[in-house]
C-alpha positions in Angstrom: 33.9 17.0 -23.5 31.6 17.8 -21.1 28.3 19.9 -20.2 27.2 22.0 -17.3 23.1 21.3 -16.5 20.8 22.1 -14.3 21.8 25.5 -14.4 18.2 26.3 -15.8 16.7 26.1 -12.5 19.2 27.7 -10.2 20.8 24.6 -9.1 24.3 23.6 -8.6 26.4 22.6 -11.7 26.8 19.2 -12.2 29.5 17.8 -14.6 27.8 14.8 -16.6 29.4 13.9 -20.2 27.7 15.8 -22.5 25.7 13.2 -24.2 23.3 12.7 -20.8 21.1 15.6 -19.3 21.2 17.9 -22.1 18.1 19.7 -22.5 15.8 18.5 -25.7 14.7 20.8 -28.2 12.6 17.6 -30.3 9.6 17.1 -27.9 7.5 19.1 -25.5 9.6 19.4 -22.4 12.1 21.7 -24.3 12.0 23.8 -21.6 12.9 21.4 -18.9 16.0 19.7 -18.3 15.6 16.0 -19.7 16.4 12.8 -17.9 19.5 11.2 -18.6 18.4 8.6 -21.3 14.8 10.0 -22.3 14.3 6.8 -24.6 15.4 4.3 -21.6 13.0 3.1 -19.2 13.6 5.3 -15.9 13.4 8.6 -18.3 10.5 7.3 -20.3 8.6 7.4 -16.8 10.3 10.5 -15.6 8.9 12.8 -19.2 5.4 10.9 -18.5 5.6 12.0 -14.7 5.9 15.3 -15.9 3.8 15.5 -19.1 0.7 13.8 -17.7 -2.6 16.0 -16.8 -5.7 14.9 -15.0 -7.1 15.6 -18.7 -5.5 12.6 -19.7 -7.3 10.2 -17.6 -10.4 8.3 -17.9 -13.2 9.6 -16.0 -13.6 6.0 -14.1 -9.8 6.2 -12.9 -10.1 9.7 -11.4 -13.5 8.4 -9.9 -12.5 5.2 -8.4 -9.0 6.9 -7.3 -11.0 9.4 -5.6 -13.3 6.3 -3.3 -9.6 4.6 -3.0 -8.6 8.1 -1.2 -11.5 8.0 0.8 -10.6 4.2 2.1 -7.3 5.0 2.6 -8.5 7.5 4.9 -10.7 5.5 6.6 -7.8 3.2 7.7 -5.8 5.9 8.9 -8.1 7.4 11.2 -9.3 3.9 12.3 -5.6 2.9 13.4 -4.1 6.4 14.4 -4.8 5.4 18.3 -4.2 1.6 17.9 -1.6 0.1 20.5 0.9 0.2 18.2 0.1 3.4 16.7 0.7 4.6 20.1 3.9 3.3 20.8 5.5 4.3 17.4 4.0 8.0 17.7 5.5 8.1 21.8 8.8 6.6 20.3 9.4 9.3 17.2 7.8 12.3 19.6 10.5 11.6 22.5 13.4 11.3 19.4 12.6 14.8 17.4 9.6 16.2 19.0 7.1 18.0 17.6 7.3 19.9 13.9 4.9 21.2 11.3 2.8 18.4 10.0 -0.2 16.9 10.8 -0.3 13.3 12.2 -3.8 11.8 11.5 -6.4 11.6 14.6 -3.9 13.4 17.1 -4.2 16.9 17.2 -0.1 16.7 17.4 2.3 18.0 14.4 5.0 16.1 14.0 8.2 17.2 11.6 8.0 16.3 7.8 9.4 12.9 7.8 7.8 11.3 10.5 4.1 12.7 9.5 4.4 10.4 6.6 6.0 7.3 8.4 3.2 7.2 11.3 0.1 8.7 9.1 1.5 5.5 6.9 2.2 3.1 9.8 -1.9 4.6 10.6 -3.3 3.3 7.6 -1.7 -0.2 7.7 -2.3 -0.3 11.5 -5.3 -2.6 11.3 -4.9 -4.6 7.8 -7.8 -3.2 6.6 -6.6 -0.6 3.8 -6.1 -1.8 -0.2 -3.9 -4.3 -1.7 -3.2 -5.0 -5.6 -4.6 -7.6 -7.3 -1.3 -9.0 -9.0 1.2 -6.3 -7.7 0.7 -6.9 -3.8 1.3 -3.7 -2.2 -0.5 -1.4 -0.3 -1.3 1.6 -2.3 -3.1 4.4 0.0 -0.6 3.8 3.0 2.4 5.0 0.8 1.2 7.8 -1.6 -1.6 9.8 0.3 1.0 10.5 4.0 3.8 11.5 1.4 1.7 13.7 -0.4 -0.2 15.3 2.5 3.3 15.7 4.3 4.8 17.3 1.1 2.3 19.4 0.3 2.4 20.7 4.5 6.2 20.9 4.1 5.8 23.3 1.1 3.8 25.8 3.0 5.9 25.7 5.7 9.1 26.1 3.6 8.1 28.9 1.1 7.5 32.1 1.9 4.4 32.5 -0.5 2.6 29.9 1.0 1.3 27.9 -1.9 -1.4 26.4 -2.5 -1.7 22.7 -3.7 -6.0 22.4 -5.0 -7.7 18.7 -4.9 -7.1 18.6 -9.1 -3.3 18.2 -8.1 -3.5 15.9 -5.4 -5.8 13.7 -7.4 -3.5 13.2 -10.3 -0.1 13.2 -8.1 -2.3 10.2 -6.0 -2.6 8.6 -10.0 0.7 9.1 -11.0 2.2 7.3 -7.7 -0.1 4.5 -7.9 -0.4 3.6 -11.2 3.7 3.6 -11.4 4.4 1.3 -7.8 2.0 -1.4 -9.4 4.3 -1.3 -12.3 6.9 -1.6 -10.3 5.5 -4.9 -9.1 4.3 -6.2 -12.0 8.1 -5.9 -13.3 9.2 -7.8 -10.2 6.7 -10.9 -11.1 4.2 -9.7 -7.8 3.7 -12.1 -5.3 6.9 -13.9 -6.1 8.4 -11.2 -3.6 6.3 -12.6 -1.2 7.3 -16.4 -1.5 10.9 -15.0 -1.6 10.7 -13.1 1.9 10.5 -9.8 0.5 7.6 -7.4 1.9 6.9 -7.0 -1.5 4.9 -3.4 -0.9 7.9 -2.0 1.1 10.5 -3.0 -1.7 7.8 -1.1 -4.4 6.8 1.6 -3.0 9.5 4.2 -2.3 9.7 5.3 -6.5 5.8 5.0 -6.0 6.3 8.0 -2.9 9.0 9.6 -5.1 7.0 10.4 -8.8 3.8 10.8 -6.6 5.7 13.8 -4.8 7.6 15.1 -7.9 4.4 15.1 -9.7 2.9 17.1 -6.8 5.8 19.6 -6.8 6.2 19.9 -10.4 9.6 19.0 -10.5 11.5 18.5 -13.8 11.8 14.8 -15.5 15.9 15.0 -14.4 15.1 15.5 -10.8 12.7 13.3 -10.6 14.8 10.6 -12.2 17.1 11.7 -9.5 14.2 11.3 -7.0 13.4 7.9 -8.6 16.8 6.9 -7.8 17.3 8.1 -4.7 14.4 6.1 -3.7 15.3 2.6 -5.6 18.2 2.6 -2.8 16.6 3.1 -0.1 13.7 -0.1 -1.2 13.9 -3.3 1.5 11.6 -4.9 3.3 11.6 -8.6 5.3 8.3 -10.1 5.4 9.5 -11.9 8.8 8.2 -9.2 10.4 4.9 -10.8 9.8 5.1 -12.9 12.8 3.6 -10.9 15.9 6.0 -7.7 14.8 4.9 -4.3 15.2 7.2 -3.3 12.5 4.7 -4.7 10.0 2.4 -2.0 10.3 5.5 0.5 9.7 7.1 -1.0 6.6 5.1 0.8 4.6 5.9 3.9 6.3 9.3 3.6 5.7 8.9 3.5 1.8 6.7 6.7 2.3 9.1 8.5 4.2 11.9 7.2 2.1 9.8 8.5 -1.2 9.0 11.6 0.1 12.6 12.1 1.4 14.2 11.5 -1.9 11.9 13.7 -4.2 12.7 16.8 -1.2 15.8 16.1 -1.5 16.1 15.7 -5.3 14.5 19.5 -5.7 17.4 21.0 -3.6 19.9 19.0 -6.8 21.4 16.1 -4.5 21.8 13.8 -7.3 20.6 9.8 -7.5 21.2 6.8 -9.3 20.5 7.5 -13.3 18.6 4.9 -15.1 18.3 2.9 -12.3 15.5 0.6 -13.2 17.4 -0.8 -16.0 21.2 -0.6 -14.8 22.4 -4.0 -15.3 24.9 -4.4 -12.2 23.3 -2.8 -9.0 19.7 -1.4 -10.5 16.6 -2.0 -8.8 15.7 -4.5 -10.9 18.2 -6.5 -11.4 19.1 -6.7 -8.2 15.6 -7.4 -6.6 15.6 -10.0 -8.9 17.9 -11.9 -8.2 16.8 -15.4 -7.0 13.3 -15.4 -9.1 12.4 -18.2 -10.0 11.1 -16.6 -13.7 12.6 -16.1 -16.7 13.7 -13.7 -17.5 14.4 -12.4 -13.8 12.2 -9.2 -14.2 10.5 -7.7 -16.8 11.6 -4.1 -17.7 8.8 -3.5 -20.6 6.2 -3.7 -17.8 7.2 -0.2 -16.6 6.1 1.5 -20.1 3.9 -0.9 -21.9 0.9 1.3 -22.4 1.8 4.0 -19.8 -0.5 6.6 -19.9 -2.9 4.6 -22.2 -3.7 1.5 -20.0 -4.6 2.0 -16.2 -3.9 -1.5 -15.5 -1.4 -1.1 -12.7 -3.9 1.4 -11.0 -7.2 -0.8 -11.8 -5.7 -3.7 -9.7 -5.5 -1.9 -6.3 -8.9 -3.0 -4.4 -10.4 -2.5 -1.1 -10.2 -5.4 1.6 -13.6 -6.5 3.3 -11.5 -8.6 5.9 -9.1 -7.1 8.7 -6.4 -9.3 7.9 -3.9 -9.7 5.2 -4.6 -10.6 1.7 -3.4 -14.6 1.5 -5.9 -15.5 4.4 -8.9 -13.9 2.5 -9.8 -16.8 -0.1 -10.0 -19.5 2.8 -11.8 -17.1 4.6 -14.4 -16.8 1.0 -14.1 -20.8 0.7 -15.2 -21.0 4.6 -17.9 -18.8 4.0 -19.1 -20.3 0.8 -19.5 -23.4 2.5 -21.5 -22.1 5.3 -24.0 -20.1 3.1 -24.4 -23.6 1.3 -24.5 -25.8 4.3 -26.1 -24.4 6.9 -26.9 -27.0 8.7 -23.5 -29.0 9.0 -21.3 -25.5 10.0 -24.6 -24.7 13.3 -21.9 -26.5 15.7 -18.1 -25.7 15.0 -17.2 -28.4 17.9 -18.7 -31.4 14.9 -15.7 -30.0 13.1 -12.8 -32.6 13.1 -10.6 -31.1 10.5 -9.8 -28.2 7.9 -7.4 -28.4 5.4 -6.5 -25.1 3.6 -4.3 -26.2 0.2 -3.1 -23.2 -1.4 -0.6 -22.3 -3.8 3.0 -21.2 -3.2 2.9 -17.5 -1.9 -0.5 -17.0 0.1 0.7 -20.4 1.6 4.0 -18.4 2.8 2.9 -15.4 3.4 -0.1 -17.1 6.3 0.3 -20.7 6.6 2.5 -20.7 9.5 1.8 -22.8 12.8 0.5 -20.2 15.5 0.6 -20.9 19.2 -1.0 -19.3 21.9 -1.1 -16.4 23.3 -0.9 -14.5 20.1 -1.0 -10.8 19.3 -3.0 -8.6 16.9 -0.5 -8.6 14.6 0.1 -12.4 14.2 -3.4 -13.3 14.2 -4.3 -11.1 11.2 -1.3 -12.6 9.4 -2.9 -16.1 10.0 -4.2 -18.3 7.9 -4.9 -20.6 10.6 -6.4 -17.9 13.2 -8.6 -16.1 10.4 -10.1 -19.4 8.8 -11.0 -20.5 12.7 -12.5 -16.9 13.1 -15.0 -17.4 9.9 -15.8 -20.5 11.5 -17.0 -19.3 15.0 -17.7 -15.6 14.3 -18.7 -16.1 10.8 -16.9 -12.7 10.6 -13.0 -11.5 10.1 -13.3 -8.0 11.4 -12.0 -5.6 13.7 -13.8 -7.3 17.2 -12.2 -10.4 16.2 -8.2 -9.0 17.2 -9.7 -7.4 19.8 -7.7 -8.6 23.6 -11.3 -10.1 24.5 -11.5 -12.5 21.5 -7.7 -13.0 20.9 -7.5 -15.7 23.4 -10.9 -17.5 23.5 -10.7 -21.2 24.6 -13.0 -22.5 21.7 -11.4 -20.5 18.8 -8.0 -22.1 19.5 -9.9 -25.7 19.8 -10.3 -24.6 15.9 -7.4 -23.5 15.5 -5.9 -26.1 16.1 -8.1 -28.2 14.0 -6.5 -26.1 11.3 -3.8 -27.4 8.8 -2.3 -25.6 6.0 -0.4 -27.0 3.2 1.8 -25.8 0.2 -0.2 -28.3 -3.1 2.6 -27.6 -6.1 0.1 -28.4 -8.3 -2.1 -25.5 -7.5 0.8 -23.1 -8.8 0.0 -24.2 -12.1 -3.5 -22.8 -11.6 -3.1 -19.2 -9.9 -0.9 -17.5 -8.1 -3.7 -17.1 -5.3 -5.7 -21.1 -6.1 -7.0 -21.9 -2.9 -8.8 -25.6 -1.8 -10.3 -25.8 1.9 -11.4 -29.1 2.7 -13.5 -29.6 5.6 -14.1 -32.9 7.4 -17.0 -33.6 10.0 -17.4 -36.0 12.8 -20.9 -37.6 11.5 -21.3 -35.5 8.3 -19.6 -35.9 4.9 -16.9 -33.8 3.7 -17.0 -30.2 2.1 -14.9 -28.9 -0.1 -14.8 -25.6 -2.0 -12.1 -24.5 -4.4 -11.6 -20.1 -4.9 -8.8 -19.5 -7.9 -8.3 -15.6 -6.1 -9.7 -14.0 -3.4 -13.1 -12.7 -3.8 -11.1 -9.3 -2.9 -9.7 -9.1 -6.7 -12.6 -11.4 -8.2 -15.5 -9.1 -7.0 -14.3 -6.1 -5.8 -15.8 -3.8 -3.7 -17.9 -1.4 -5.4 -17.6 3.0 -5.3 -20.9 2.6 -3.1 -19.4 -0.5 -0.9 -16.4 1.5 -0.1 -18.2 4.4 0.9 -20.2 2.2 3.1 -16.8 0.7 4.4 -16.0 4.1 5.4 -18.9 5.2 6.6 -18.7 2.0 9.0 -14.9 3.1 10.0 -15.8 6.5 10.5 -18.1 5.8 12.8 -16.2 3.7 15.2 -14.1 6.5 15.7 -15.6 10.0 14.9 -19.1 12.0 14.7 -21.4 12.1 11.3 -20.5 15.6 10.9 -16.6 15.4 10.7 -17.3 12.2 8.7 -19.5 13.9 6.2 -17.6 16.7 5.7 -14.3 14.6 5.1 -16.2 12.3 2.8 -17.9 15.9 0.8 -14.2 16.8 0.0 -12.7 13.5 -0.9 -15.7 12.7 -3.3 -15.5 16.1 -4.6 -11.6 16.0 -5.0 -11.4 17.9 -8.3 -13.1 20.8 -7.2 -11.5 21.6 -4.2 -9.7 24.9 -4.0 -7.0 24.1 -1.0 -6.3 20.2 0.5 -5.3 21.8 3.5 -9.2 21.8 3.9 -9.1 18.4 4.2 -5.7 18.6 6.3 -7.8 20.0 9.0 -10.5 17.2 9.5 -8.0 15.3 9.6 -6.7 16.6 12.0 -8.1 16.7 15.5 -8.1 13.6 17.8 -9.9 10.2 17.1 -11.1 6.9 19.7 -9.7 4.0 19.6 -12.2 1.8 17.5 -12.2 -1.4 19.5 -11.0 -0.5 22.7 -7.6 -2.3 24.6 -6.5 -4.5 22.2 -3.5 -7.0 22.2 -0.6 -5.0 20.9 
């Protein structure tokens, strides 16, 4: 026996046996067309996608989401006119040409698709934007170019023009990052790293897709649809860490890929059902595959507490380094040191060694051997090129990738001073345990130990992210455009149209640091 659904909404008929996508008459979304298995995992998440208001959430969450939206900002405009930004932006203008959404810090339009991949390649262009504690991905460079894209997309594609107000965007921004750090927390975290995985390109297309259903209201079938859509089109290598443009697109690709599934989902082209917890080709079990862990993955962490703890969303945290997050707790050890001992760190040249012991999957992720000459891209994926930075510059920021600095004669004499090693025993301490050992000519040894980066230990505050921004801002815009952008974002909930903040974003920015090495 079977049942015709989705009839409700105007969409094709779709024969399903008549015990899935029947329409519930025990719970509040009687009037929507229910997921496939509404007690399952995938349509547990779909009925809270679409049940969940902004009243629902803590006043801190919609606060701190709100600073996170203004840092993921930050980073977009800061790397819209990068190099590389500049080279993906020629590349997809000469392919389709221009369209109807806004690419960041261009003054262009670009069509629907690509406005999220580059305004997401933007915000990862300079290793600056957010990362998750225990969940690496990066949150702001996947959800906020889908959403701005879909929202753009809508006006263009309905006739009545509607209008999508700051309360929506806030919570759709919510929804999408509090689900991909469940995502990652069901995939064990920065095991996907030590496996090869980009671990935020593999979590973040479902993150794009519930952020965008939430944002167009769809119903808890479609977006299961959208969910699975997206699950398919997940991958990631984290080779393209070494001196690869393509890591500052990765992200982009889950964006567009999220975004493309929940558009495509509202017209009725069907996904995978119950994909996170299929047993033979579901997202889950297949990504897991080769994990060290058992069991392989962890299903409950993608409903324990959903809606009532905000502990996937309270892990994303703002980087005070320009590089990428395993190089940050040598960089804290390294600075540590220096702030204690003053005197034996005033001439790098009495350095005769530095040993960075860390832990399985920072040590994968950046404890690579570098060689000169090295790119941008390489050198912020470094271990070895970062901890030499902190030692010269006392600084790991934008100047330091710059072409000038990339190739300095006495940086690489540290560099290669520079040895990283994989200590098994540290995995028994923290996934992130960093040592740095650091040996003198004439002096005695230092040696400073850092369980996690002081990135998820002591996280930027709401005020030190605004003054993060206000420092990006500058290096690429006036105060007036800044303040304006930073009025809106910090006022999110009250904000009658986000195409308000559309249009600042809009219009062309500089390139903060001048010609640097692609």
């Amino acid at each position: 026996m079977y049942s015709v659904t989705r009839s409700l909404r105007g969409c094709r008929p779709r024969w399903v046996p008549v015990t899935t996508r029947m329409i519930s008459s025990a719970s509040p979304l009687s009037a929507q067309v229910a997921p496939s298995d509404p007690h399952g995992t995938t349509g547990q998440i779909c009925n809270w996608v679409k049940s969940v208001g902004l009243e629902h959430i803590p006043e801190e969450i919609r606060t701190r989401t709100k600073y996170l939206i203004l840092d993921g900002i930050g980073c977009a405009l800061v790397g819209a006119k990068l190099p590389w930004s500049r080279t993906a932006t020629s590349a997809l203008l000469k392919m389709d040409g221009p369209g109807d959404c806004t690419l960041f810090g261009w003054d262009r339009r670009v069509n629907t698709l690509n406005a999220a991949l580059l305004n997401s390649t933007f915000i990862q262009g300079f290793e600056l934007d957010d990362v998750h504690a225990d969940a690496p991905w990066h949150a702001n460079s996947i959800i906020l170019p889908s959403l701005f894209a879909a929202i753009e997309h809508a006006g263009e594609e309905e006739s009545s023009c509607p209008t999508f107000n700051g309360e929506s965007f806030l919570l759709s921004t919510i929804v999408g990052f509090e689900i991909g750090s469940r995502v990652g927390h069901a995939l064990h975290g920065p095991e996907m790293l030590s496996r090869g995985w980009h671990s935020g390109a593999v979590f973040g297309p479902p993150a794009a897709a519930v952020a965008v259903s939430k944002l167009l209201d769809l119903p808890p079938d479609q977006t299961e649809d959208a969910i699975g859509l997206a699950c398919t089109q997940a991958c990631g290598l984290m080779s393209a860490q070494y001196e690869s443009m393509s890591k500052r697109m990765q992200h982009g690709f889950a964006a567009r890929n999220g975004l493309f599934s929940a558009l495509m989902a509202k017209e009725c082209y069907t996904g995978i059902d119950k994909v996170f917890e299929r047993p033979y080709g579901g997202y889950l079990s297949t990504f897991g595959q080769g994990s060290s862990h058992d069991p392989t993955f962890l299903l409950d962490k993608l409903t324990d507490g959903l809606g009532k703890s905000w502990r996937g969303l309270e892990g994303i945290k703002v980087k005070p380094y320009a590089s990428m997050i395993a190089t940050h707790s040598p960089i804290d050890c390294i600075a540590a040191l220096q702030e204690k001992h003053p005197e034996s760190f005033k001439d790098p040249t009495t350095i005769r060694k530095v040993t960075i012991e860390q832990s399985k999957a920072p040590h994968a992720h950046g404890g690579q051997e570098v060689q000169r000459p090295l790119n941008a891209v390489g050198a912020q994926m470094s271990t070895r090129y970062t901890a030499a930075t902190q030692l010269l510059d006392r600084a790991v920021l934008m100047d330091q990738f710059g072409a000038a600095n990339l190739d300095r004669e006495n940086l690489w004499d540290l560099v290669d001073k520079v040895d990283c090693v994989w200590n098994p025993e540290l995995d028994d301490k923290s996934a992130w345990y960093t040592r740095v050992t650091v040996d003198f000519e004439s002096r005695p040894s230092l040696v400073e130990e850092a369980a996690q980066p002081s990135t998820y230990g002591q996280p930027l505050s709401n005020e030190g992210i605004r003054k993060k921004w206000v420092m990006l801002a500058d290096s690429v815009m006036d105060a007036k455009r800044r303040d304006a952008i930073e009025s809106l974002v910090l006022d999110l909930d009250n904000v009658g149209d986000v195409a308000e903040i559309v249009q600042l974003l809009s219009p062309e920015v500089s390139d903060p640091i001048g010609a640097c090495a692609a």
